[in-house]
C-alpha positions in Angstrom: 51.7 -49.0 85.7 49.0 -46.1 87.0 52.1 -43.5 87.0 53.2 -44.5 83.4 49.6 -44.5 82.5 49.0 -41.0 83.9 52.0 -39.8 82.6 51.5 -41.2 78.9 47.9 -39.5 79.2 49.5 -36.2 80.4 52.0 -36.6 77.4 49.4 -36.9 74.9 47.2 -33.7 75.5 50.5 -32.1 75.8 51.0 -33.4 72.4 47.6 -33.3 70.9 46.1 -30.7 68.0 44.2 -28.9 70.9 47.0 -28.1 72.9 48.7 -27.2 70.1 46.0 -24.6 68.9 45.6 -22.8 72.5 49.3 -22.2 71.8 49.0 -21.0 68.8 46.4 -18.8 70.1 48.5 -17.6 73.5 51.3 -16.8 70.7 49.0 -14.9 68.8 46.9 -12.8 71.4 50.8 -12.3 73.6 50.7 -9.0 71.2 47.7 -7.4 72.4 47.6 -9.0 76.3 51.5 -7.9 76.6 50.4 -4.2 75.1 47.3 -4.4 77.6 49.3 -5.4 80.6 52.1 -2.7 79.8 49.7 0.1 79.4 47.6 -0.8 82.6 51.4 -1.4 84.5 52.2 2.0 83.4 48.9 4.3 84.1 48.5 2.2 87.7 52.4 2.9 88.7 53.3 4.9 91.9 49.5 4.8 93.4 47.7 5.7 90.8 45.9 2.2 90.4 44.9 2.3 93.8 43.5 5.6 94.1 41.5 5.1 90.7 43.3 7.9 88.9 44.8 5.1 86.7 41.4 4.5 85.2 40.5 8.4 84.7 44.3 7.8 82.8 42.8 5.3 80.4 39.9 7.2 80.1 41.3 10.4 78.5 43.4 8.2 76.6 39.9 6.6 75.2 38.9 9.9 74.8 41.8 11.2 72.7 41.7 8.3 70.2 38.0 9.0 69.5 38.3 12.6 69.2 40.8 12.6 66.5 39.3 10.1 64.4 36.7 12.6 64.2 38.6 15.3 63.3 40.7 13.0 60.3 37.0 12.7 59.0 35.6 16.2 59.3 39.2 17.8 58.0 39.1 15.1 55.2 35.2 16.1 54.3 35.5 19.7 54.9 39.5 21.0 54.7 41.1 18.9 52.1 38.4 17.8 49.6 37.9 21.1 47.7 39.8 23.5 46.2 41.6 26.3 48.6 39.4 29.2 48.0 36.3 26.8 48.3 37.6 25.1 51.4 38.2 28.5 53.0 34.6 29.3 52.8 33.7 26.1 54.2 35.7 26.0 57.1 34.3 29.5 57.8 31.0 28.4 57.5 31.7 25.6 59.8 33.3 28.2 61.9 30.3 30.2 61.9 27.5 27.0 62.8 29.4 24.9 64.7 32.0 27.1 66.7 29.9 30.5 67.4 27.2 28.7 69.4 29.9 26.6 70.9 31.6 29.7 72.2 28.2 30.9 73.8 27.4 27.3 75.0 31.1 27.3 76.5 30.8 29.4 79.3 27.4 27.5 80.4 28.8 24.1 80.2 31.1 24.6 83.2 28.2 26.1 85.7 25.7 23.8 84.6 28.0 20.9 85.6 28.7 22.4 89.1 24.9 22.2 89.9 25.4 18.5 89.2 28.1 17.4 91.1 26.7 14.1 92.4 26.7 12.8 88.5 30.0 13.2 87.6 30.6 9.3 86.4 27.1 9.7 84.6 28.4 12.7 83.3 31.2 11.4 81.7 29.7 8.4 80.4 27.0 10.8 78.4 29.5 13.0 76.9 30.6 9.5 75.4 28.1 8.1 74.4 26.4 11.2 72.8 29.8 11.3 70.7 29.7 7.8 69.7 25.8 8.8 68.4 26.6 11.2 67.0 29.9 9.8 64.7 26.8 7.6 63.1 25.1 10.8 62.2 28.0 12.2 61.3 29.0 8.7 59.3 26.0 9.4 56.9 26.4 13.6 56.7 29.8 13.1 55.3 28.7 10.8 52.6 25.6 13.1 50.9 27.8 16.5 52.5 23.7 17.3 54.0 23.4 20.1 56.2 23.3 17.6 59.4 27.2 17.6 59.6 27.1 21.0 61.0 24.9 20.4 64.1 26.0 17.2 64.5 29.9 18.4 64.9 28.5 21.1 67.0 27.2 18.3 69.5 30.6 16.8 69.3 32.4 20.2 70.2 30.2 20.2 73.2 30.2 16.7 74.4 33.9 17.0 74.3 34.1 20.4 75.9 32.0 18.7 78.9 33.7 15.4 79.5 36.7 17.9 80.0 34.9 19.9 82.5 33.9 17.3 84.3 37.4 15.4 83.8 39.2 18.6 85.3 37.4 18.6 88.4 37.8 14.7 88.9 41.3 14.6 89.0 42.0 16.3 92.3 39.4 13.7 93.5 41.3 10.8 92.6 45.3 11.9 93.9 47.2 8.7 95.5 49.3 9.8 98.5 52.0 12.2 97.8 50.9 12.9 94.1 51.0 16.5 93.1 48.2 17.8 90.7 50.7 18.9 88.6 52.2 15.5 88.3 48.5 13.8 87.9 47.8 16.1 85.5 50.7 15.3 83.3 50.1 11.6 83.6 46.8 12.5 81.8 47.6 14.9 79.2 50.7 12.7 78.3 48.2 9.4 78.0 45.9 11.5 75.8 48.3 12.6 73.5 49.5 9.5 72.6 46.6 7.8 72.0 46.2 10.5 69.7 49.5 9.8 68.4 49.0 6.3 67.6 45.2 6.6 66.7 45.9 9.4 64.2 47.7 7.1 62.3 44.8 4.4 62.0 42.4 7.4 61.4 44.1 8.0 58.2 44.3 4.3 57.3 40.9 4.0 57.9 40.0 7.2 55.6 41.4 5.4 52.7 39.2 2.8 53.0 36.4 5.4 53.2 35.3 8.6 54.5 33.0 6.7 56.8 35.1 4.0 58.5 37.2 6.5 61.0 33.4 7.4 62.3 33.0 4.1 62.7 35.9 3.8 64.2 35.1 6.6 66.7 31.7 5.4 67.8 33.3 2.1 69.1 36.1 4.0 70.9 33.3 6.2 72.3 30.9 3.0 73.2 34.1 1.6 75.0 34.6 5.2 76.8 31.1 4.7 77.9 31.3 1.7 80.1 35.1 3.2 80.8 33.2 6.2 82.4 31.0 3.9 85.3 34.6 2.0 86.4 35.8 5.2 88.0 35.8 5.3 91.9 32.3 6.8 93.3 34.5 8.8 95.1 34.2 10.6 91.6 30.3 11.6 92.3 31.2 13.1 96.2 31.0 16.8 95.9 31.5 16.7 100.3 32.9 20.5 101.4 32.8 21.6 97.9 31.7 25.4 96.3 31.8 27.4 93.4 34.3 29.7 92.3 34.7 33.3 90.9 37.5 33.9 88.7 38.6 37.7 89.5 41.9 39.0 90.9 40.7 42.0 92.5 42.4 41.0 96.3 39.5 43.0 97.9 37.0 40.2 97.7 39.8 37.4 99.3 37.3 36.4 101.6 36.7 32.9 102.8 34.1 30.9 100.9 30.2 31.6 101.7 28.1 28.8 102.9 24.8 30.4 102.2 24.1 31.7 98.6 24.9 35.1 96.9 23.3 37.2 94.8 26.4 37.9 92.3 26.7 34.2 90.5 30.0 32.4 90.2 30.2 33.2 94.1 34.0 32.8 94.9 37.6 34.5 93.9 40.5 32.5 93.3 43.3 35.1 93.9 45.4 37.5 91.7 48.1 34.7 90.6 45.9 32.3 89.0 43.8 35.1 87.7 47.2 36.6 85.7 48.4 32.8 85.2 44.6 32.2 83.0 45.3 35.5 81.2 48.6 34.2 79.8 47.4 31.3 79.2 44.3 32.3 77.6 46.7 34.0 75.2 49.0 30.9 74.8 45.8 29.0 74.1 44.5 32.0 71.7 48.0 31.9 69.6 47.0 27.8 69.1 43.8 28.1 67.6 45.3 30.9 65.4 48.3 28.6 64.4 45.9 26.0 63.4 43.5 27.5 61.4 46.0 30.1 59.4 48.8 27.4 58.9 46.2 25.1 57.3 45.6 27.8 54.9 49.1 29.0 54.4 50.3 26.2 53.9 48.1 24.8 52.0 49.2 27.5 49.0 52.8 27.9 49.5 53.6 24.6 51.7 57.1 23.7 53.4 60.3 23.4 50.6 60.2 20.7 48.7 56.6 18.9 50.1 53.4 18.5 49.4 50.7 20.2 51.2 49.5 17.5 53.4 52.8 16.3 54.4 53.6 20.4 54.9 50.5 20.3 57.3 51.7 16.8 58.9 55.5 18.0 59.8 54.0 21.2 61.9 51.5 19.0 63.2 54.3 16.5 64.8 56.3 19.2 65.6 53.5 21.2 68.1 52.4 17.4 68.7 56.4 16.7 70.1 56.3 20.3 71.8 53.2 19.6 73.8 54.6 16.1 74.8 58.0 17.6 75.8 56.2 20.3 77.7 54.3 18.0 79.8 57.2 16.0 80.5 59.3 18.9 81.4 56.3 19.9 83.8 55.6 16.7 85.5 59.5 16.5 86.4 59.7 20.6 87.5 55.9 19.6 89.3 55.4 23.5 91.4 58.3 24.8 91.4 58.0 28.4 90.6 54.8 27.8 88.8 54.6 32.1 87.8 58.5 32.1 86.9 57.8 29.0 84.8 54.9 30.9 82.8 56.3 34.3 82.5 59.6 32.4 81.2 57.8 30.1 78.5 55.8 33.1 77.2 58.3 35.0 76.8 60.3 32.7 74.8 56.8 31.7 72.8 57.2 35.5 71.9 60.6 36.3 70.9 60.0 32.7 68.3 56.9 34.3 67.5 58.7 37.7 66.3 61.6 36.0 64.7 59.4 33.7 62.5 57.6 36.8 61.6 60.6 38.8 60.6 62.3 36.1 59.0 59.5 34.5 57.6 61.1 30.4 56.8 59.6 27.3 56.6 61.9 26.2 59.7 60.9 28.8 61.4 57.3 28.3 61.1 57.6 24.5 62.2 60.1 25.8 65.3 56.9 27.8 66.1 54.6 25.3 66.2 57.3 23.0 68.4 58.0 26.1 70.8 54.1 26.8 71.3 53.1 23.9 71.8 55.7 23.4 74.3 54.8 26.3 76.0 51.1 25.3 75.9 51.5 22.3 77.8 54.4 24.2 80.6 51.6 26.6 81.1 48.9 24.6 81.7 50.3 22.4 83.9 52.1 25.8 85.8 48.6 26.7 86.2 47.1 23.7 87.9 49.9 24.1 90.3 48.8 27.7 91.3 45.3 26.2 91.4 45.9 23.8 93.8 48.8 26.1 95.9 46.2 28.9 96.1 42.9 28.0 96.0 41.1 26.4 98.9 39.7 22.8 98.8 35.9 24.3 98.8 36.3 25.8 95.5 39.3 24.6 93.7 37.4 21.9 91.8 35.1 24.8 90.4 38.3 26.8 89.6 39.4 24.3 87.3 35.9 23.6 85.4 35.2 27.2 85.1 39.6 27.8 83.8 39.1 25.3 81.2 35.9 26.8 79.7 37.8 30.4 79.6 40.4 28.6 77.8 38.8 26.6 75.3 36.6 30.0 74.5 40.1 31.3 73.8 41.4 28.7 71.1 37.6 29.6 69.6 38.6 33.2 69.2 42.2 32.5 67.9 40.9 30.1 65.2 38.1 32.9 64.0 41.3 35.2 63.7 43.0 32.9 61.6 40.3 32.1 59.1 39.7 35.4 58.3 43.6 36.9 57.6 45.0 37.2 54.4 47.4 34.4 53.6 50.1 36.5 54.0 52.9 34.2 56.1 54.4 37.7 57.7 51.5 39.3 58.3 50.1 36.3 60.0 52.8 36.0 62.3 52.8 39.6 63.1 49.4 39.2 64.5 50.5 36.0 66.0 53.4 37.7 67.7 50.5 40.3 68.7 48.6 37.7 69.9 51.0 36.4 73.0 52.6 39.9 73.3 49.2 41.1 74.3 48.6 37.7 77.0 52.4 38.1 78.5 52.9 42.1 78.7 49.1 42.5 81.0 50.2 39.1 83.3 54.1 39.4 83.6 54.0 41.9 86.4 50.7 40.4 88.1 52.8 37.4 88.1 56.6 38.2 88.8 54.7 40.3 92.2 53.3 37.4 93.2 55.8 35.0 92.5 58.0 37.0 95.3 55.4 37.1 97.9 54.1 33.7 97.4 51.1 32.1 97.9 49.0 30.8 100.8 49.7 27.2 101.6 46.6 25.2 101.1 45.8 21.7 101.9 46.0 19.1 99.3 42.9 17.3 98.0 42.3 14.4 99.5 
């Protein structure tokens, strides 16, 4: 009689409304605990949950999805609002307050951040949450178009331009055993960009609701990156063995790494190869702010055959969106092989698309452009990393990156100013383009077929 008892008591909480509701509930949160688990099975695979680096993986993603809601609500308030010729001298005025101090704040961020290298988790965490601030400010500017939008996106620009400072010198921190830099470093940029993939989406959804609801979407993606930030390793904070790092290729100062301050700042040299392998990809990185800014334009008065403007503008955006994915796949599966071959190769071929497009100026052509350089961009990138960690000792490598990334970013600056102010000539702007990565590949190319056939010093991992 107890055991019927039991078991007709068991049967009737099986059967009763409340279990019914939990699964009804379990059935209706499978969607987003399934997603979770998936994501957090894939950036932890192979190590990288162990080591932490699955959580620095999360973390850009976090990072991606709140920048480019930003940027849906800044292009939708200052790019596609007005009329052409009015939206021209807006951007350029944005240009000129939020993007010229930028490029002079740039090339402090990355020094300033060395002097701090105990704070690297703090770091992070501030970079987020000064964004997610600052998408409220920005939430309001939008609304009465007030002069606090400039200054506000300008703190954007450089909270983002530190987190990935500090994000490029906490990767080789956080490697599981046997994991290449180059591979890590794919994992990353592949998680970001699709989290921008998907969030771009919701960004727009979000815009037609209102111009301010993708800012409030990006100050709770921000507030989440925050606490993000603290549940990295605080392995992330050590700094043991470490120095700072001069980016010059002149082989006379190869010297081992000083212990005791110098007068000349910046302190170390990388070597010739990585030296040639930022210059080309300085100019890749040139050619992609250039691309953005003048196809906007362009495209925006004669877009693609057949389309509107803004779906013109979204097919070149997938296609240097696909590009960059592709290219980081293609790298994480090459990993060092070659890393000087790989560059010279890629931008080349960016330049021979980059000269057909121009002389046979075509709406395919223009979106193949797009594909191929963004494909390139993300090859080279990751080709450089590699020469990074193959030829720069431990002491300064994580320097060498922070200080690469700056030079870079200074360089999609300078590209975008060289777009703005072209005539919206689709030949002519190519041309230049075309000039653009001709000038990055033909001063690198022998730098970096030399040293591809003497090779490069073998240097320890990071640990």
């Amino acid at each position: 009689m107890a055991a019927a008892r039991t078991e007709f008591k068991g049967g009737s909480r099986r059967r009763g409304p409340g279990s019914r509701f939990r699964a009804v509930g379990r059935a209706l949160r499978l969607p987003v605990t399934g997603t979770a688990r998936g994501i957090r099975k894939a950036t932890h695979a192979h190590g990288a949950g162990e080591s932490g680096l699955g959580k620095l993986i999360e973390l850009h993603g976090v990072n991606g999805a709140g920048d480019v809601m930003i940027t849906v609500a800044l292009a939708s308030t200052v790019f596609f609002s007005v009329p052409t010729d009015e939206a021209r001298g807006r951007v350029a005025l944005y240009l000129a307050i939020t993007m010229a101090p930028f490029t002079l704040l740039a090339p402090v961020i990355g020094p300033l951040l060395d002097r701090l290298p105990h704070g690297r988790r703090a770091a992070m965490a501030a970079a987020m949450g000064a964004r997610a601030l600052l998408a409220l400010v920005l939430s309001g500017a939008v609304i009465s178009g007030s002069i606090e939008l400039y200054p506000a996106a300008l703190g954007v620009l450089v909270a983002s331009k530190a987190y990935g400072v500090v994000r490029s010198a906490v990767v080789p921190r956080l490697l599981p055993p046997r994991f290449s830099l180059v591979k890590a470093n794919s994992r990353v940029t592949l998680c970001g960009l699709l989290a921008t993939g998907v969030a771009a989406p919701i960004a727009a959804g979000l815009q037609q609701v209102g111009p301010r609801w993708p800012l409030y979407g990006a100050f709770v993606i921000f507030v989440a990156g925050t606490v993000l930030s603290f549940t990295l390793p605080p392995k992330v904070d050590s700094a043991r063995g470490e120095d700072r790092a001069l980016l010059a290729a002149d082989e006379r100062h190869l010297h081992g790494p000083h212990r005791k301050p110098v007068k000349r700042p910046g302190l170390r040299t990388v070597g010739p190869a990585v030296t040639h392998a930022l210059a080309a990809n300085a100019g890749i990185r040139c050619l992609s702010g250039f691309l953005i800014f003048f196809l906007a334009f362009l495209l925006r008065v004669h877009p693609l055959s057949g389309q509107s403007a803004a779906v013109s503008l979204g097919i070149v955006g997938v296609a240097a969106g696909t590009g960059n994915a592709l290219g980081t796949a293609v790298g994480a599966w090459l990993r060092s092989r070659a890393p000087e071959i790989i560059i010279v190769t890629v931008v080349a071929i960016v330049l021979g698309t980059a000269v057909t497009a121009a002389v046979f100026f075509s709406t395919v052509l223009v979106a193949c452009l797009a594909a191929v350089a963004g494909f390139a961009q993300a090859l080279a990138k990751l080709s450089l990393d590699a020469l990074i960690q193959r030829d720069v000792p431990e002491q300064v490598r994580t320097s060498a990156f922070a200080r690469s990334e700056t030079l870079l970013q200074v360089s999609w600056v300078f590209g975008g100013a060289v777009g703005i102010v072209l005539p919206l000539n689709g030949t002519l702007g190519l041309s230049v383009a075309a000039a653009i990565i001709a000038a990055g590949w033909l001063t690198t190319v022998r730098g970096l077929i030399g040293s591809a056939r003497h090779g490069g010093p073998a240097r320890p991992r990071v640990a």
